[in-house]
C-alpha positions in Angstrom: 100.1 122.6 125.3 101.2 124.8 122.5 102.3 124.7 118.5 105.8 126.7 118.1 107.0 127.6 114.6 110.6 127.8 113.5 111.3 129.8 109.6 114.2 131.8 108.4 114.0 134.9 105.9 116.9 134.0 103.3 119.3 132.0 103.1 120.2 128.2 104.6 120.6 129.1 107.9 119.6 125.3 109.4 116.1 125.5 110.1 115.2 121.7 109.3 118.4 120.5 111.7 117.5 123.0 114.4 113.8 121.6 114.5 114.7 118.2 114.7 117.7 118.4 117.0 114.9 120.2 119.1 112.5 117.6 119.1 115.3 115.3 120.5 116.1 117.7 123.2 112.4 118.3 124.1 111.1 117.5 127.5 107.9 115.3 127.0 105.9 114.5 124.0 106.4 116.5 120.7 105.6 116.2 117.2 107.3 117.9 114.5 105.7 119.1 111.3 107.5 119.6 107.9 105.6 122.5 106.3 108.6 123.5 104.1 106.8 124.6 100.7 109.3 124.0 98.9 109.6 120.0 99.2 112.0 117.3 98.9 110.6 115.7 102.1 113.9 117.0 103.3 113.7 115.3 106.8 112.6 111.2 105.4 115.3 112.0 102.4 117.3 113.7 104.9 117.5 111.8 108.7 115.9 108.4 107.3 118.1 108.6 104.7 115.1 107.8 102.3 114.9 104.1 103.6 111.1 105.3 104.8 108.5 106.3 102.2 104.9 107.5 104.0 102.8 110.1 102.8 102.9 114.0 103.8 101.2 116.7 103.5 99.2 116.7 100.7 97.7 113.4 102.2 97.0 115.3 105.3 95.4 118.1 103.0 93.0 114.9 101.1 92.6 114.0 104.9 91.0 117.7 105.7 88.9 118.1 103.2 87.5 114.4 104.3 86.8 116.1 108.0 89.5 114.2 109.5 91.9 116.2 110.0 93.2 115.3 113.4 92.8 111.7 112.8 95.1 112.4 109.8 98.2 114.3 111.9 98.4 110.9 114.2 98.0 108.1 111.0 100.4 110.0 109.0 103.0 110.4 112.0 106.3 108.3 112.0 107.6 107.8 115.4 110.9 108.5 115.7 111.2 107.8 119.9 108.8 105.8 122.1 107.3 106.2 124.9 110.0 105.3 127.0 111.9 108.3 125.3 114.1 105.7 123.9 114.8 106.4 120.0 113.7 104.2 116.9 115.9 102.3 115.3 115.4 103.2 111.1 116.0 99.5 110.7 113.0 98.8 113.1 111.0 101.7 111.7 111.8 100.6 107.6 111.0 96.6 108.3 107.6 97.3 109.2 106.2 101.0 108.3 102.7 99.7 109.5 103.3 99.1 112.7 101.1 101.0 115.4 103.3 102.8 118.0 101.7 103.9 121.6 101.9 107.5 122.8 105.8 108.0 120.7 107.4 110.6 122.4 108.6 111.9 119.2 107.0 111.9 115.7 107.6 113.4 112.8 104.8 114.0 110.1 106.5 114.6 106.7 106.3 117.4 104.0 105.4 117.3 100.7 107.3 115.8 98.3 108.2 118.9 95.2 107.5 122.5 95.4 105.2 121.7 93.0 103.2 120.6 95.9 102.9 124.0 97.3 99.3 125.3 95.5 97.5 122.7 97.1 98.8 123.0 100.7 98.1 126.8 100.8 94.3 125.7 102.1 96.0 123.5 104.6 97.9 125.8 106.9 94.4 127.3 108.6 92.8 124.1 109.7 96.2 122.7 110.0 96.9 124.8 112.6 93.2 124.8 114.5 94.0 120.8 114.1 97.1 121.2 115.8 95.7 123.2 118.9 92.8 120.3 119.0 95.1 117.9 119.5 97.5 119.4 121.2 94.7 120.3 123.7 93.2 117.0 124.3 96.6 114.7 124.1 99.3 117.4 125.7 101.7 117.2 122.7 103.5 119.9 121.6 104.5 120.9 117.5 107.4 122.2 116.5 106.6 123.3 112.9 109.3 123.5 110.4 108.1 126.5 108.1 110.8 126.9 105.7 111.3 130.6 104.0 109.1 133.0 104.7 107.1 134.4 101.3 107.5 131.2 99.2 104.6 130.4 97.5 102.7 128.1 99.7 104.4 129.5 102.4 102.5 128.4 105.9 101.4 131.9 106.7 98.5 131.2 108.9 100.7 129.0 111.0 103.9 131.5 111.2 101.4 134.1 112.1 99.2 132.3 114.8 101.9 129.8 116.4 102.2 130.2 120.4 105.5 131.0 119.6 107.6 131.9 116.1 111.1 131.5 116.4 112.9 133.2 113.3 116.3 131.4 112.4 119.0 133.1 110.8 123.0 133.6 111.0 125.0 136.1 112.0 126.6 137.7 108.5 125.4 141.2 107.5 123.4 139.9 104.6 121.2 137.3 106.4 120.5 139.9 109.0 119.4 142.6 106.5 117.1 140.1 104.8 115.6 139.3 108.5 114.8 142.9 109.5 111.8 143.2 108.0 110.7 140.0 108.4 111.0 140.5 112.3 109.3 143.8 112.0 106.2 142.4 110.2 105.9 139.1 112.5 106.6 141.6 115.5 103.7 143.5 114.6 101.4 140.4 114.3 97.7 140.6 114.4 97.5 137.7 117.3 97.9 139.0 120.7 99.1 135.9 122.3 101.8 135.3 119.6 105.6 135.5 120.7 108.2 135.9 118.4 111.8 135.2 119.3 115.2 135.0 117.7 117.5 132.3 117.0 121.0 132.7 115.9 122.7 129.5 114.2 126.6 130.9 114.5 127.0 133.5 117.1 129.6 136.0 116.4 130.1 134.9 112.8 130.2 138.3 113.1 127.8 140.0 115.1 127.1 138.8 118.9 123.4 137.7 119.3 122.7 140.4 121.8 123.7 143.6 119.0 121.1 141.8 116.3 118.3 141.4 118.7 118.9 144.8 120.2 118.8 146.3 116.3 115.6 143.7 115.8 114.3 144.9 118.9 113.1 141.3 119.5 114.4 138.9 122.4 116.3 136.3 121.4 116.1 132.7 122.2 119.6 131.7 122.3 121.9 130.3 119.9 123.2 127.1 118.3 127.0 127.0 117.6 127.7 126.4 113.6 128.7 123.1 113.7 128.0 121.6 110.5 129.2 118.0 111.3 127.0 117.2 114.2 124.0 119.0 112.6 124.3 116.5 109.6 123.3 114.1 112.2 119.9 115.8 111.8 120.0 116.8 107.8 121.6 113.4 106.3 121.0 111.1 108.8 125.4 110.8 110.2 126.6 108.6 112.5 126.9 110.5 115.7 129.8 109.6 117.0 131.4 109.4 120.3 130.8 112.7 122.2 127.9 113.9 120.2 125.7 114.0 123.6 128.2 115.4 126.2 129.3 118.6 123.1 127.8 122.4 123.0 125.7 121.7 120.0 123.7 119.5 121.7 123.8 121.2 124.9 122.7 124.2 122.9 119.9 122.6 121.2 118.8 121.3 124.5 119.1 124.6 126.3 116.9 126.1 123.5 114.2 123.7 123.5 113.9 124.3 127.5 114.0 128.2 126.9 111.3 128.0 124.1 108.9 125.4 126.4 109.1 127.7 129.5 107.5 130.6 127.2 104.5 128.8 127.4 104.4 126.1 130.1 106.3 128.2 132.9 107.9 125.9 135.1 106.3 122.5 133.5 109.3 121.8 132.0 111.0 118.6 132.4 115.3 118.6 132.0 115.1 115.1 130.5 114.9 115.3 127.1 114.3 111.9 124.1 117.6 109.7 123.2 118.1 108.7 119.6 
């Protein structure tokens, strides 16, 4: 199976949302990865709506340097859908943290806690990612890795760099896509010959089109997810959804994504059926 990577170059362009409302849409088993350096365990504080505390990252560092790496990714996991593909309550998940799930179709290991944080994950990111493949290999889930900003310090370079596929977020305004040219350039020109990198706008023709930025980029792009702040605090703050959230184009968007970006790499293994929440 294969580790993907989502990042942005500047800005807020909705990277932690997009991942999650991904791992929702994905067909089969996923895990998503908080490597944001810059902390605030935005996705426990954010989705869970802090009602969760587990350990992160620099747990999962304490967890390397012990050998046990892999072991560490699937203790420090918090399921958010089974294996059924049926999601987790957060009162189920907050009365008892402990509890064991099988096979989750869905989990979420979280990120550190302050950017603070970020000088003692910067040894993580290269066994990180060879723990990733590992288990990716011998189980069949995929990662979707939540990078952050590129060039933070801490940044997960060796995962941005060596992913099966980057995916670099950004919206449509002149000054986001100015900060993402050379960004695109650089990962474009990557050192790993399998490596894909893709664009993703969040916004499309707010004002440029997707097709005019990836043609200036000179890098395919994945898609795009309308700007829909609303139904992406669903993701971010943990909102009700509402009635409609699963029949609108956001989430048909995020779904249509997540299909594009597994058919990179798994051809035509791709199941329609994404997880519910």
């Amino acid at each position: 199976m294969a580790v993907f990577c989502l990042c942005s170059a500047s800005g807020s362009p909705g990277v932690t949302s997009t991942v999650l409302g991904l791992g929702y849409q994905w067909g089969g088993s996923v895990t998503v990865v908080e490597a944001d350096p810059s902390g605030g365990n935005a996705m426990l504080t954010g989705m869970l709506r802090g009602q969760l505390v587990k350990p992160g990252l620099v747990e999962l560092a304490k967890a390397g340097q012990a050998g046990l790496l892999s072991e560490g990714l699937a203790r420090l996991a918090v399921p958010l859908v089974d294996a059924a593909g049926v999601g987790i309550p957060r009162e189920i998940l907050t009365s008892d943290p402990g509890q064991v799930w099988a096979t989750p179709r869905l989990s979420l290991v979280p990120g550190s806690l302050t950017f603070e944080q970020a000088p003692i994950l910067t040894k993580l990111w290269e066994p990180l990612m060879v723990g990733m493949r590992s288990v990716s290999a011998s189980t069949g889930v995929d990662f979707l890795v939540d990078a952050g900003r590129l060039g933070l310090q801490g940044w997960p370079k060796a995962i941005v760099e060596a992913a099966d596929v980057t995916v670099l977020c950004l919206r449509s305004s002149l000054r986001e896509a100015s900060g993402a040219a050379a960004w695109a350039k650089k990962l474009a020109a990557g050192e790993f010959a399998e490596h894909q990198l893709r664009l993703l706008l969040i916004g499309d023709g707010h004002p440029y089109p997707v097709r005019d930025i990836a043609k200036e980029f000179k890098v395919e792009a994945l898609g795009q997810i309308p700007w829909d702040p609303k139904r992406a605090r669903v993701f971010s703050d943990g909102a009700g959804h509402g009635r409609g959230f699963a029949r609108s184009g956001y989430v048909a968007a995020l779904r249509a994504v997540a299909q594009a970006l597994q058919k990179i790499v798994h051809a035509d293994q791709v199941p329609t059926r994404g997880n519910s929440m």
